[in-house]
PyMOL Python script that loads the backbone (N, CA, C, O; Angstrom):
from pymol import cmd

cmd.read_pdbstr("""\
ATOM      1  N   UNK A   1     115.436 122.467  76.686  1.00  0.00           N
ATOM      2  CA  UNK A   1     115.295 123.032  75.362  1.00  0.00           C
ATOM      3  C   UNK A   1     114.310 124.189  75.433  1.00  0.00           C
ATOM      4  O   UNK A   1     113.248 124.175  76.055  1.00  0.00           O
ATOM      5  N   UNK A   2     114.797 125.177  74.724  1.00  0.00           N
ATOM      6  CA  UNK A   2     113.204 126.847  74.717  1.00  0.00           C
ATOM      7  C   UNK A   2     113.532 126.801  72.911  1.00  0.00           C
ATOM      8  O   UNK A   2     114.198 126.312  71.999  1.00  0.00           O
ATOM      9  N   UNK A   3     112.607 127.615  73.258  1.00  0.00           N
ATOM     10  CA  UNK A   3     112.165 128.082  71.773  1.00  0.00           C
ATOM     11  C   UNK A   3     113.236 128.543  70.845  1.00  0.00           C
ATOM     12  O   UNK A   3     113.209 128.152  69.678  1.00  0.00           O
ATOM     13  N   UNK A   4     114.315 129.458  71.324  1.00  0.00           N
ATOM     14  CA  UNK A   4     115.395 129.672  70.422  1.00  0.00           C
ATOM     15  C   UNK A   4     116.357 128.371  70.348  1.00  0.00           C
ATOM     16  O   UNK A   4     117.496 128.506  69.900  1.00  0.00           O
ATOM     17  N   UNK A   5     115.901 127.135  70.782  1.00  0.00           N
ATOM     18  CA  UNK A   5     117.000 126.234  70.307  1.00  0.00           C
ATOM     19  C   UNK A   5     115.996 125.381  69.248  1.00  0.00           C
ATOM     20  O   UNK A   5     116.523 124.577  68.479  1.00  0.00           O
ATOM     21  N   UNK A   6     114.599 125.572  69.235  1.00  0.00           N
ATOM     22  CA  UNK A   6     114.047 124.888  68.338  1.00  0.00           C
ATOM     23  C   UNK A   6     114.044 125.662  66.977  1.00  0.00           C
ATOM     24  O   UNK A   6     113.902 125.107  65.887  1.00  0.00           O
ATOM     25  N   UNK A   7     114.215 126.981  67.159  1.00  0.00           N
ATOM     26  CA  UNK A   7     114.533 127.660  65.980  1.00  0.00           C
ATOM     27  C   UNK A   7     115.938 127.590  65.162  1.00  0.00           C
ATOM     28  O   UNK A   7     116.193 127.738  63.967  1.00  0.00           O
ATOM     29  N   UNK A   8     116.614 127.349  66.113  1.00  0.00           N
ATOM     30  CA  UNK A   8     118.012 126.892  65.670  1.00  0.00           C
ATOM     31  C   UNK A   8     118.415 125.385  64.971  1.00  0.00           C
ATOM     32  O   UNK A   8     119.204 125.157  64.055  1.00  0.00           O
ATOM     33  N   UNK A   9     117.740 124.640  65.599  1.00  0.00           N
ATOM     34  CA  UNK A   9     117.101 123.248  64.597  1.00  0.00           C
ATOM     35  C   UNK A   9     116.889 123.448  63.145  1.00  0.00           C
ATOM     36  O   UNK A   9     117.607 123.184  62.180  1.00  0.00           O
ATOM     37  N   UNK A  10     115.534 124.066  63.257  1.00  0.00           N
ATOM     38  CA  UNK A  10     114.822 124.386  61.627  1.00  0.00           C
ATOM     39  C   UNK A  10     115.919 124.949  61.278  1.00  0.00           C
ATOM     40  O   UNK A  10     116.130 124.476  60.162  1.00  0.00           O
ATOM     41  N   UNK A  11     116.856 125.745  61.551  1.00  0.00           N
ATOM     42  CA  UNK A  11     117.946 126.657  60.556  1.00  0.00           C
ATOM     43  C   UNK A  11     118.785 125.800  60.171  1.00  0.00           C
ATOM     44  O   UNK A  11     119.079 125.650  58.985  1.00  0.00           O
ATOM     45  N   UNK A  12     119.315 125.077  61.200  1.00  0.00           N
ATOM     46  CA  UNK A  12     120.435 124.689  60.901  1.00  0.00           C
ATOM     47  C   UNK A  12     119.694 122.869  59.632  1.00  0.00           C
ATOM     48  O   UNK A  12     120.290 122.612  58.586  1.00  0.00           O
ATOM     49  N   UNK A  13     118.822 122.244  59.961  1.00  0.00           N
ATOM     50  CA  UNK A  13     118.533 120.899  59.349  1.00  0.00           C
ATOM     51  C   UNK A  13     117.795 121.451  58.044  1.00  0.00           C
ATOM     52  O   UNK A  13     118.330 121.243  56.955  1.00  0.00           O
ATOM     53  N   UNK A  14     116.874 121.982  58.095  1.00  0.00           N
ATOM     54  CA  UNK A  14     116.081 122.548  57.075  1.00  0.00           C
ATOM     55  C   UNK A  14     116.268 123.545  56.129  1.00  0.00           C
ATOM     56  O   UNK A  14     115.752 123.579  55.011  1.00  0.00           O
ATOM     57  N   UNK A  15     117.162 124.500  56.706  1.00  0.00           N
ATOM     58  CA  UNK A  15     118.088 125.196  55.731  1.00  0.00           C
ATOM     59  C   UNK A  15     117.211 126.723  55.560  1.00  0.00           C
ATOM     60  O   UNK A  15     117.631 127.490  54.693  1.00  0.00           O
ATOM     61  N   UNK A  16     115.972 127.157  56.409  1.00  0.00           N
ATOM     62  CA  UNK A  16     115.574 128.228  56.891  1.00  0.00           C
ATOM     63  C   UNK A  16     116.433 129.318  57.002  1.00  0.00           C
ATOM     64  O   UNK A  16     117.586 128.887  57.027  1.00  0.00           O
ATOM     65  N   UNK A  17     116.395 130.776  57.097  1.00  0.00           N
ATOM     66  CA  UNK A  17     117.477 131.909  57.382  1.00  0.00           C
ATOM     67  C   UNK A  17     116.545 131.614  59.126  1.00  0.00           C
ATOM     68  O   UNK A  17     115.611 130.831  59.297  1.00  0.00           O
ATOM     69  N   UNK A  18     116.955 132.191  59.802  1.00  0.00           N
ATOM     70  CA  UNK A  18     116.715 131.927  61.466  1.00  0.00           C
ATOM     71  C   UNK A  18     115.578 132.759  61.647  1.00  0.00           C
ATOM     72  O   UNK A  18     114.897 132.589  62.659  1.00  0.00           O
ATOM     73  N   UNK A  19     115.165 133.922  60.550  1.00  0.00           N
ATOM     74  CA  UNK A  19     113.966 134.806  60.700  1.00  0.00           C
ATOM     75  C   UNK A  19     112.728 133.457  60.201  1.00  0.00           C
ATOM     76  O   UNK A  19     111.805 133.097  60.932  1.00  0.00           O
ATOM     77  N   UNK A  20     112.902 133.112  59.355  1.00  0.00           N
ATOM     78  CA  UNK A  20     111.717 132.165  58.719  1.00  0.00           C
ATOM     79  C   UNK A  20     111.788 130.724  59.809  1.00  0.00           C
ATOM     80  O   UNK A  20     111.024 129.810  60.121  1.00  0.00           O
ATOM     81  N   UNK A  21     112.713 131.013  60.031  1.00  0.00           N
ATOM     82  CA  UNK A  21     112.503 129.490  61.300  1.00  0.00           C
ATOM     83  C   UNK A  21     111.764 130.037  62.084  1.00  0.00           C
ATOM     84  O   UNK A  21     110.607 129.619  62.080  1.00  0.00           O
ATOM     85  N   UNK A  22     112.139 131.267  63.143  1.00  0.00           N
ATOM     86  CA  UNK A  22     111.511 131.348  64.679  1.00  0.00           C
ATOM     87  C   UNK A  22     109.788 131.813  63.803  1.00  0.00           C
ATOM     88  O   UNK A  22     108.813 131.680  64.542  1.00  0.00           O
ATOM     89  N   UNK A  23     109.569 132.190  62.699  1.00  0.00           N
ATOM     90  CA  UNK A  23     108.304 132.389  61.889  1.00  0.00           C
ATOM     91  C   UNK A  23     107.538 130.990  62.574  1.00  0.00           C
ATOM     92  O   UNK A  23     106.698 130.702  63.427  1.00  0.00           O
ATOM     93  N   UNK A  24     108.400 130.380  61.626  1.00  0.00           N
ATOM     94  CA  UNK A  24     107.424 129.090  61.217  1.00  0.00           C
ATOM     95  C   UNK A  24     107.013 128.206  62.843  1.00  0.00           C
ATOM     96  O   UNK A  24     106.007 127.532  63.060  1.00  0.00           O
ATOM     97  N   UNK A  25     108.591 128.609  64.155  1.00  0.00           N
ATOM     98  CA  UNK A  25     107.968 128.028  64.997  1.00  0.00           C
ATOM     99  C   UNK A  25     106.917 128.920  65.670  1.00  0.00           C
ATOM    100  O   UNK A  25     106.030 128.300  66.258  1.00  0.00           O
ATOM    101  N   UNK A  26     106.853 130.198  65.695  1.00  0.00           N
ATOM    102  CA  UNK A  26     105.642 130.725  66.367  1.00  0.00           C
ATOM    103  C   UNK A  26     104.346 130.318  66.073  1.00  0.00           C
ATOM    104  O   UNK A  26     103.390 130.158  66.831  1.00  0.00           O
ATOM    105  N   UNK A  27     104.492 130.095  64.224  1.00  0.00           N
ATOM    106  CA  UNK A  27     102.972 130.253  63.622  1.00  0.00           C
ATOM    107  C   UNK A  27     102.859 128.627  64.093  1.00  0.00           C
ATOM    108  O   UNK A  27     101.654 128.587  64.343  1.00  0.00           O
ATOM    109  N   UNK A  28     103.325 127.373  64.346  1.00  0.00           N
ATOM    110  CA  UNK A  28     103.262 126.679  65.229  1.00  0.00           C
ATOM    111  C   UNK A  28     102.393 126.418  66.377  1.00  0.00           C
ATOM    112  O   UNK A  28     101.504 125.575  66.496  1.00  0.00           O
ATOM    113  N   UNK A  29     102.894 127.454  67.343  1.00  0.00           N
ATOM    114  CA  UNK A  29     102.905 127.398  68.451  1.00  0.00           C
ATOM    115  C   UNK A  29     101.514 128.069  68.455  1.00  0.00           C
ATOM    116  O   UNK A  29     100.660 127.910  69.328  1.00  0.00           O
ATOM    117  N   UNK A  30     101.425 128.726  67.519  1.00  0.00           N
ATOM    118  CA  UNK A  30     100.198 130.027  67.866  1.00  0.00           C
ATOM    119  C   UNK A  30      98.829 128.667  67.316  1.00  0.00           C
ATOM    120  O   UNK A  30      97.886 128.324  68.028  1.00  0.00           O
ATOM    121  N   UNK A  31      98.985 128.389  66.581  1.00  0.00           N
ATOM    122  CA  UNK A  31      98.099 127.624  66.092  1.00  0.00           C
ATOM    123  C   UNK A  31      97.622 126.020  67.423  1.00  0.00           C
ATOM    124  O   UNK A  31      96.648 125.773  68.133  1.00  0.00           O
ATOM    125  N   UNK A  32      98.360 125.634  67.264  1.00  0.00           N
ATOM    126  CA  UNK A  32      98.364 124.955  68.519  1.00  0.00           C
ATOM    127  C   UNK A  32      97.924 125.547  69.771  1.00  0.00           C
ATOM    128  O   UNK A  32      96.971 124.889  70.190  1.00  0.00           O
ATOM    129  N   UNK A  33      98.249 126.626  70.638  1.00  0.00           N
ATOM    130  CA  UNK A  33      97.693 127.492  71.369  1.00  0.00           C
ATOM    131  C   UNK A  33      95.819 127.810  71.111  1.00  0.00           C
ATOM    132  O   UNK A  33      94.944 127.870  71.975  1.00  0.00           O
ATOM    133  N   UNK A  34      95.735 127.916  70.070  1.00  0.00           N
ATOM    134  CA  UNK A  34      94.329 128.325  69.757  1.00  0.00           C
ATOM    135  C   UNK A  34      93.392 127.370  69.271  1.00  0.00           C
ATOM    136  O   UNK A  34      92.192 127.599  69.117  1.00  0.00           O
ATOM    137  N   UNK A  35      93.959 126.316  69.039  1.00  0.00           N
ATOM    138  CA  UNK A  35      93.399 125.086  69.016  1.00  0.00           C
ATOM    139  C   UNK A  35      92.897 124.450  70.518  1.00  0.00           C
ATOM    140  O   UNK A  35      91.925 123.713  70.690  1.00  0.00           O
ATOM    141  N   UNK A  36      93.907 124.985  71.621  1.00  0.00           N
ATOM    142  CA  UNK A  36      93.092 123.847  72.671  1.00  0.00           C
ATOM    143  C   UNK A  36      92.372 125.235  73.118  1.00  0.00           C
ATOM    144  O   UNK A  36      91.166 125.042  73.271  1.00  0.00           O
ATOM    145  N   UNK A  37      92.674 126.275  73.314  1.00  0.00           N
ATOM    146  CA  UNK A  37      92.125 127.625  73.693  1.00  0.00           C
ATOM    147  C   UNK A  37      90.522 126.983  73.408  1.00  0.00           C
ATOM    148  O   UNK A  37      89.731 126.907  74.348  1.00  0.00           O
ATOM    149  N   UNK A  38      90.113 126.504  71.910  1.00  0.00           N
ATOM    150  CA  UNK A  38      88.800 126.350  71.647  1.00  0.00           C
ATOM    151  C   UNK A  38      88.341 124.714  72.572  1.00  0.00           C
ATOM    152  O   UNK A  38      87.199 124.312  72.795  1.00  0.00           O
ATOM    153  N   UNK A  39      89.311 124.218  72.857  1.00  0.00           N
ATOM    154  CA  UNK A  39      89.278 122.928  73.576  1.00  0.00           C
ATOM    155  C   UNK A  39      89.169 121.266  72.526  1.00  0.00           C
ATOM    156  O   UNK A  39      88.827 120.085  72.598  1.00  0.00           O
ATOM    157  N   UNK A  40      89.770 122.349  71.567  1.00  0.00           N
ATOM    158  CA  UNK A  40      90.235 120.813  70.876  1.00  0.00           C
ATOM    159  C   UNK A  40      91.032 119.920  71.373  1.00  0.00           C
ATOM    160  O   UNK A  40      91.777 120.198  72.312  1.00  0.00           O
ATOM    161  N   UNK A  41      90.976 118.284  70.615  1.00  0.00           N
ATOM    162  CA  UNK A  41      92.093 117.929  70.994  1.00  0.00           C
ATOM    163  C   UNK A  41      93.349 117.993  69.582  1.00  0.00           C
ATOM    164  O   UNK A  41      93.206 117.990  68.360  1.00  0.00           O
ATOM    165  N   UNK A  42      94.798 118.057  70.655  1.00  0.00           N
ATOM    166  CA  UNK A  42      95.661 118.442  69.431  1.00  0.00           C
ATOM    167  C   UNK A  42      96.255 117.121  69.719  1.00  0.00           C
ATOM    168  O   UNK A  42      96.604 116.632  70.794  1.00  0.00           O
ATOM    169  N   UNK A  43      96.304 116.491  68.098  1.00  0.00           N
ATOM    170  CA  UNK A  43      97.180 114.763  68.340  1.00  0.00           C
ATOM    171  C   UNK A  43      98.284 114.819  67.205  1.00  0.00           C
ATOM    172  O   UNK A  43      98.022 114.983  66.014  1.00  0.00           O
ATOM    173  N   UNK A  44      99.460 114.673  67.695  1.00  0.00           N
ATOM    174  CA  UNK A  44     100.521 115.058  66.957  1.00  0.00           C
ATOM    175  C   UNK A  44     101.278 113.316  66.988  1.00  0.00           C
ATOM    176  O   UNK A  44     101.790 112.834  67.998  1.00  0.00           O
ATOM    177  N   UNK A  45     101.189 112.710  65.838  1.00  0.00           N
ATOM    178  CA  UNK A  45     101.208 111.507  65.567  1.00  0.00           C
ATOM    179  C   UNK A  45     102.960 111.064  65.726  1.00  0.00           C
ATOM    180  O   UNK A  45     103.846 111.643  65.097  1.00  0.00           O
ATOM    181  N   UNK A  46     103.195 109.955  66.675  1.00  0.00           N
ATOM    182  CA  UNK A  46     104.737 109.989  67.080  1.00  0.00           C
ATOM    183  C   UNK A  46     104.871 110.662  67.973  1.00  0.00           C
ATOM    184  O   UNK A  46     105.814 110.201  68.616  1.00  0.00           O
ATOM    185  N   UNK A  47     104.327 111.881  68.638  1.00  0.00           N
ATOM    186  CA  UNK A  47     104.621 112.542  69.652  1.00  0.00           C
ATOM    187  C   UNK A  47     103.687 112.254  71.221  1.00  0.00           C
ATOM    188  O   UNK A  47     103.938 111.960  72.390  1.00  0.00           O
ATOM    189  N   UNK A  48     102.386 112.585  70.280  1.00  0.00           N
ATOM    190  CA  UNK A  48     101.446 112.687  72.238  1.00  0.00           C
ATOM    191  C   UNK A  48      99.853 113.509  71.543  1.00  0.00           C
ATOM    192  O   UNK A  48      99.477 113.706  70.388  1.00  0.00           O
ATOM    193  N   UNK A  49      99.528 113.674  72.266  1.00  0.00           N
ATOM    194  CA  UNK A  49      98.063 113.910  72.420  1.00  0.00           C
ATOM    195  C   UNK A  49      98.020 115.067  73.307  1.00  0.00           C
ATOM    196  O   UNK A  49      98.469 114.797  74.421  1.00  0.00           O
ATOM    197  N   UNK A  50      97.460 116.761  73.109  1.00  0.00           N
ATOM    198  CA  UNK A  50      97.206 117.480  73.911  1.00  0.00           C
ATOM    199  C   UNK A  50      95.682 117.082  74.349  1.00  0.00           C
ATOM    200  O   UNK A  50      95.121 116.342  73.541  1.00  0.00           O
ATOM    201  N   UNK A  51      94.788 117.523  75.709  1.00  0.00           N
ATOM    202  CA  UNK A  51      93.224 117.279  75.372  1.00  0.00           C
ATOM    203  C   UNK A  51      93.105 117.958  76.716  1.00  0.00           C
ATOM    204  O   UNK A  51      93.500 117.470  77.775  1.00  0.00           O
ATOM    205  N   UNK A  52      92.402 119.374  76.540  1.00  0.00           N
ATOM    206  CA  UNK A  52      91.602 120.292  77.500  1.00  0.00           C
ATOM    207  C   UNK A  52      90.533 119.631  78.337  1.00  0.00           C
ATOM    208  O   UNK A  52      89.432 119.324  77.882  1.00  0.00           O
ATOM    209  N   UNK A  53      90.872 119.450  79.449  1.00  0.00           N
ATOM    210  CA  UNK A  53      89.588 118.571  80.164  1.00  0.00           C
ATOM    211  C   UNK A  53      89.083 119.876  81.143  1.00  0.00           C
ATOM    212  O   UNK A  53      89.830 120.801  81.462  1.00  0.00           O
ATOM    213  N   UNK A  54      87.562 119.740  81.576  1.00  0.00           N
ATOM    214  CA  UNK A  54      86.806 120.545  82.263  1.00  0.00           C
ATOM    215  C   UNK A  54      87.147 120.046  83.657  1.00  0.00           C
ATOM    216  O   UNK A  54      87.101 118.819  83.568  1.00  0.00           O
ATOM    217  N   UNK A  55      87.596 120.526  85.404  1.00  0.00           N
ATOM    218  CA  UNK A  55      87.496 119.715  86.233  1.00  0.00           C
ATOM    219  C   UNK A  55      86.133 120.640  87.128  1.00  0.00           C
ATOM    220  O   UNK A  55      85.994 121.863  87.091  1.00  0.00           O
ATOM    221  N   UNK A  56      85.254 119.667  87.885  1.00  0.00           N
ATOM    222  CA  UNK A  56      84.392 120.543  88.613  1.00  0.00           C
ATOM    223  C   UNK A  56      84.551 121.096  89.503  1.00  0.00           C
ATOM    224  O   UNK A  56      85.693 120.929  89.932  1.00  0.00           O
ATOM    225  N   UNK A  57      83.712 122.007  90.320  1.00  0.00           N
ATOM    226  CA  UNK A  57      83.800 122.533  91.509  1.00  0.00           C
ATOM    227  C   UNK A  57      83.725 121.652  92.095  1.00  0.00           C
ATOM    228  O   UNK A  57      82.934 120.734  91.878  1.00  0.00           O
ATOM    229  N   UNK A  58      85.073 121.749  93.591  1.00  0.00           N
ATOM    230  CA  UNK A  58      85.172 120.755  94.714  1.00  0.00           C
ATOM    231  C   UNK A  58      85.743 121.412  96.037  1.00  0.00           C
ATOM    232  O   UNK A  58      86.442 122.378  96.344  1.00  0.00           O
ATOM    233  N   UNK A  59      85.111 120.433  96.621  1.00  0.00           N
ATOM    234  CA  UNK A  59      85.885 121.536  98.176  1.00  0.00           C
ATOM    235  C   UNK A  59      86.930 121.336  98.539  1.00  0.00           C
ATOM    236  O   UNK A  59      87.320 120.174  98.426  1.00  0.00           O
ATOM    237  N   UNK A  60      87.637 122.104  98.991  1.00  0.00           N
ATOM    238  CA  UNK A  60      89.426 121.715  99.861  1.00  0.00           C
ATOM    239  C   UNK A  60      89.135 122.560 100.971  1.00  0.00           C
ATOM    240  O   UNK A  60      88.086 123.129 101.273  1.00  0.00           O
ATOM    241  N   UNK A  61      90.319 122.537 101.557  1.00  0.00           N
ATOM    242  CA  UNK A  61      90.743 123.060 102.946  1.00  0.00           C
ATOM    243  C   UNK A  61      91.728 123.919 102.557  1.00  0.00           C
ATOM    244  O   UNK A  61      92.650 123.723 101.765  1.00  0.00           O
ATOM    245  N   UNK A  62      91.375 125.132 103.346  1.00  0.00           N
ATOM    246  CA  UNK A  62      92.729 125.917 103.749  1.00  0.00           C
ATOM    247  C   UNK A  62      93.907 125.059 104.760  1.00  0.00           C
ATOM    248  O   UNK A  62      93.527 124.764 105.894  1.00  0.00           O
ATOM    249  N   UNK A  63      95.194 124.705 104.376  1.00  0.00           N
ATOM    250  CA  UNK A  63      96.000 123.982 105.198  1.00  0.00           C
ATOM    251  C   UNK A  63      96.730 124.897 106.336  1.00  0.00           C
ATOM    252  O   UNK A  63      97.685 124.412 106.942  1.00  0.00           O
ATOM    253  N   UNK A  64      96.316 126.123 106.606  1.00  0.00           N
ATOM    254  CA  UNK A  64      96.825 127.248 107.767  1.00  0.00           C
ATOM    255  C   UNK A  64      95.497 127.048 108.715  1.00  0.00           C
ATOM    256  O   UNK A  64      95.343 126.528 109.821  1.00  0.00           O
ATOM    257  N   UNK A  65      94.551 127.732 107.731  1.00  0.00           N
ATOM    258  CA  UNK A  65      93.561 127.326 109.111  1.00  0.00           C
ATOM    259  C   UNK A  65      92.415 126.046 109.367  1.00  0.00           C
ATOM    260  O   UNK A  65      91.629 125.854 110.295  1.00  0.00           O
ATOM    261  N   UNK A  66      92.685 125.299 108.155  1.00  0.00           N
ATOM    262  CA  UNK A  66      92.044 124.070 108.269  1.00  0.00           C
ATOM    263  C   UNK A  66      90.181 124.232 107.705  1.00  0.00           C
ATOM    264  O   UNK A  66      89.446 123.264 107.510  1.00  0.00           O
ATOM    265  N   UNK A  67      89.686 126.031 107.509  1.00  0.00           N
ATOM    266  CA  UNK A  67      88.830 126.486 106.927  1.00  0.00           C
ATOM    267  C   UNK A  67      88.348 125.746 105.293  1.00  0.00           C
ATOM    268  O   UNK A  67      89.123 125.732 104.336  1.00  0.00           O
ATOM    269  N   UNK A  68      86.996 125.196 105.254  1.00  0.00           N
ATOM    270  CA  UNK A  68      86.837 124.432 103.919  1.00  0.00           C
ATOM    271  C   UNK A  68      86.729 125.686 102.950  1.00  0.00           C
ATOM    272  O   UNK A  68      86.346 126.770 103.390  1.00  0.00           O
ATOM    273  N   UNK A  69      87.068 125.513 101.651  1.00  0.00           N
ATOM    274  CA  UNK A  69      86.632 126.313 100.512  1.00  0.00           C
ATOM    275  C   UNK A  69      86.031 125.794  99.414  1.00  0.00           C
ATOM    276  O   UNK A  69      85.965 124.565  99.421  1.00  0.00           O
ATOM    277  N   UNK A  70      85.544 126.379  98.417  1.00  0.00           N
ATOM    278  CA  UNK A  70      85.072 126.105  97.371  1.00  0.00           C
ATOM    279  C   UNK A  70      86.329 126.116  96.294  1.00  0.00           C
ATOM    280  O   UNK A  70      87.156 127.026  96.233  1.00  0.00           O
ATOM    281  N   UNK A  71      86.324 125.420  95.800  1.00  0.00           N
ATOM    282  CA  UNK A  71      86.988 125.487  94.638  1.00  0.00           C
ATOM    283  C   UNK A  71      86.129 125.492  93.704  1.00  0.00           C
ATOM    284  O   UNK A  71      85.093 124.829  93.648  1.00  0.00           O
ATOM    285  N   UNK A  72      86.721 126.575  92.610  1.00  0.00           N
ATOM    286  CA  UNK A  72      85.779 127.255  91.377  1.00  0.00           C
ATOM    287  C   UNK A  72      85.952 125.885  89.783  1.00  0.00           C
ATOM    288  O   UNK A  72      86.939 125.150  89.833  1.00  0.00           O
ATOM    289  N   UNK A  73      85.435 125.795  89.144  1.00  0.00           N
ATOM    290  CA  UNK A  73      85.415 124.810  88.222  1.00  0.00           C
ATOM    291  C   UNK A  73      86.737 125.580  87.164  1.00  0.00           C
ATOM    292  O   UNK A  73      86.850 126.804  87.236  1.00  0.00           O
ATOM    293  N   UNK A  74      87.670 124.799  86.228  1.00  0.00           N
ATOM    294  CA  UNK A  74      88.860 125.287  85.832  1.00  0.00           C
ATOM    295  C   UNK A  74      88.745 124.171  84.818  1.00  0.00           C
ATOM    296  O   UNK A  74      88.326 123.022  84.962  1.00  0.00           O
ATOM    297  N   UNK A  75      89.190 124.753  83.834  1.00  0.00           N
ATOM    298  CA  UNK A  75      89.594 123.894  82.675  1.00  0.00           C
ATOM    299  C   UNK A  75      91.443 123.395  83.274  1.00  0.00           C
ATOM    300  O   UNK A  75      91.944 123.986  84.231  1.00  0.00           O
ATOM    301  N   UNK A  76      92.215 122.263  82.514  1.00  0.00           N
ATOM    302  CA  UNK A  76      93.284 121.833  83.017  1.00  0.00           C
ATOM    303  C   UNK A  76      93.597 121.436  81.251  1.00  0.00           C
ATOM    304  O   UNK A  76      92.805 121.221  80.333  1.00  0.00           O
ATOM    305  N   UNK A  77      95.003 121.458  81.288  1.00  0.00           N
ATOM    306  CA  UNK A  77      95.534 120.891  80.046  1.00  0.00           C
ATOM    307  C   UNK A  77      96.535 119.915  80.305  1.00  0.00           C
ATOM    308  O   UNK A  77      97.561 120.144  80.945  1.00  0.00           O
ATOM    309  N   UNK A  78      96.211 118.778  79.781  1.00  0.00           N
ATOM    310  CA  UNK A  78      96.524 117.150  80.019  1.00  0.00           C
ATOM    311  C   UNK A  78      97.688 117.077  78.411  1.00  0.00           C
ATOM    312  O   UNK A  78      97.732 117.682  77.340  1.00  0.00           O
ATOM    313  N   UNK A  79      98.406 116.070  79.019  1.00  0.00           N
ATOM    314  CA  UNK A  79      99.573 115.439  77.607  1.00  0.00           C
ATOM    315  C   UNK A  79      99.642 113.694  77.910  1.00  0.00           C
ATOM    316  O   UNK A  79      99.788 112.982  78.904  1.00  0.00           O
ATOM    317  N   UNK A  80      99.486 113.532  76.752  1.00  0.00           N
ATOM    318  CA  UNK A  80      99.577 111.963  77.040  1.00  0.00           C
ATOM    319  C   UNK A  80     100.364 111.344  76.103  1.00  0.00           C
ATOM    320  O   UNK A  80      99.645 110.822  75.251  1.00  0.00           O
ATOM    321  N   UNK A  81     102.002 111.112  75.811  1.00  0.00           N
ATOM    322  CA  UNK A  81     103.261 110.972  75.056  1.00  0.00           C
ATOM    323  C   UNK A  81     102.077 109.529  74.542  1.00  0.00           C
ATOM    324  O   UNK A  81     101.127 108.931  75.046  1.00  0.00           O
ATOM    325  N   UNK A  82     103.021 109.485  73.001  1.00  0.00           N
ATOM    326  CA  UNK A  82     102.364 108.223  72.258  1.00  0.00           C
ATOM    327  C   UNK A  82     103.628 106.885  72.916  1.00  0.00           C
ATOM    328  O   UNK A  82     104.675 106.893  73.563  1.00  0.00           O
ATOM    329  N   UNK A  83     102.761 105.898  72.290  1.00  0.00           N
ATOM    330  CA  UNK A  83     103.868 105.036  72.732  1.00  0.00           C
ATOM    331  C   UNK A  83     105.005 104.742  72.202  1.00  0.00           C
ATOM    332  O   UNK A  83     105.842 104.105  72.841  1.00  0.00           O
ATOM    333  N   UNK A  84     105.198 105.120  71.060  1.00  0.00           N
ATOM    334  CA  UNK A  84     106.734 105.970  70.351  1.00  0.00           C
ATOM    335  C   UNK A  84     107.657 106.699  71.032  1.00  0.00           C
ATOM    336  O   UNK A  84     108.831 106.346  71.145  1.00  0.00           O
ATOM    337  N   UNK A  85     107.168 107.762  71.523  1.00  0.00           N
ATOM    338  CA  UNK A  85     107.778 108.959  72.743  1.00  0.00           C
ATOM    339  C   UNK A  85     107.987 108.177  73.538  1.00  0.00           C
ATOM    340  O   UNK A  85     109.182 107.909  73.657  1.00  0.00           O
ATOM    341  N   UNK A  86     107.171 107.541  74.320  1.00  0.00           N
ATOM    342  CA  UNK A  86     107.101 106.969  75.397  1.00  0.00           C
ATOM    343  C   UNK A  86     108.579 105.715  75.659  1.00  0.00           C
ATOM    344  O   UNK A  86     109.464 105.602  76.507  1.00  0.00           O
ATOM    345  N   UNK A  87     108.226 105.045  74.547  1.00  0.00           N
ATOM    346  CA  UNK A  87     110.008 104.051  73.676  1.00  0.00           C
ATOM    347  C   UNK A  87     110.874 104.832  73.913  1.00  0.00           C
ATOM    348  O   UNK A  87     111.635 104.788  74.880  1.00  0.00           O
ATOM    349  N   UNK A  88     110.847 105.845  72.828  1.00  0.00           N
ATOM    350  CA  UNK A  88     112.587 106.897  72.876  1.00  0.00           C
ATOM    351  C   UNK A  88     113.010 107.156  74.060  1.00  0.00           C
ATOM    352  O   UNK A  88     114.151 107.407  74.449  1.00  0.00           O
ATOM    353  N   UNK A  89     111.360 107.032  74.999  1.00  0.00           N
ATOM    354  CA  UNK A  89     112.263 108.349  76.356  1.00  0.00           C
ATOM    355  C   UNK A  89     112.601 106.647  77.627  1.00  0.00           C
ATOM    356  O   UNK A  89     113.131 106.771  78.731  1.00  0.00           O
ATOM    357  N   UNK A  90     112.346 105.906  77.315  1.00  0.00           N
ATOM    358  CA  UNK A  90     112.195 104.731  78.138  1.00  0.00           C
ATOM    359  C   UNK A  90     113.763 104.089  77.778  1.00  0.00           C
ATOM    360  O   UNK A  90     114.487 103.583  78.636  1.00  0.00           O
ATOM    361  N   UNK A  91     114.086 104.211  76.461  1.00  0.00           N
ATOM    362  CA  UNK A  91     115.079 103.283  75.990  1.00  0.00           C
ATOM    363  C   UNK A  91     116.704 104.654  75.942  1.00  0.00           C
ATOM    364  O   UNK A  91     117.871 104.377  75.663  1.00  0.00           O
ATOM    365  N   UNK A  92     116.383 105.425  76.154  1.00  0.00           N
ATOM    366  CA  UNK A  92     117.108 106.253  76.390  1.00  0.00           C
ATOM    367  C   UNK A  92     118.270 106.069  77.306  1.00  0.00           C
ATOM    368  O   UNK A  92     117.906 105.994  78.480  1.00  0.00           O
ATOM    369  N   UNK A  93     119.528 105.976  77.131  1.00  0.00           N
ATOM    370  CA  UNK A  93     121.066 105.645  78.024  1.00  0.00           C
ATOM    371  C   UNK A  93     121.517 107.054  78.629  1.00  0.00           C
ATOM    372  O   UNK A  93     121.652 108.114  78.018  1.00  0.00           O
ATOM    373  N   UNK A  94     121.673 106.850  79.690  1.00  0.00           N
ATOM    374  CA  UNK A  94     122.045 108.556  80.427  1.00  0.00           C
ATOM    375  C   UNK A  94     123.684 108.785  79.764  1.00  0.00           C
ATOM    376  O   UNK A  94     124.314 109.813  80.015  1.00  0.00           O
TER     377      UNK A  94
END
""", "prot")
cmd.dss("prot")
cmd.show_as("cartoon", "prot")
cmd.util.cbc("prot")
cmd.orient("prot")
């Protein structure tokens, strides 16, 4: 699924013209985007849980020359499906 089939959803169930759908999914998306940007967490009830975690600096190896490095500290963005999602996608028949 991309974005022009979720816009096609809102048009077609909700009864949107397809300009006010792909609207409403950007302003969506944008909002959500700038929510974990600040490192909120985003909890979308029935669905899952977004939550920006900090990871620290750690060392690895180069796997060519076996040389250690530093790895620099990085924020990571985590999803954790509710246990609803988790049902639908479990009980799901191929």
């Amino acid at each position: 699924m991309i974005k022009a089939d979720l816009v096609d959803i809102l048009y077609q169930k909700i009864g949107f013209s397809r300009n006010e759908a792909a609207e409403a999914v950007d302003a969506t998306l944008t909002v959500l985007k700038e929510a974990l940007q600040r490192g909120e967490k985003v909890q979308i009830v029935g669905f899952g849980t977004f939550v920006v975690r900090q990871k620290r600096v750690r060392m690895g190896r180069n796997p060519k020359t076996g040389e250690e490095i530093t790895i620099p500290p990085r924020r990571v963005l985590t999803f954790r499906p509710s246990k609803i999602l988790r049902d639908i996608v479990n009980n799901c028949q191929p």
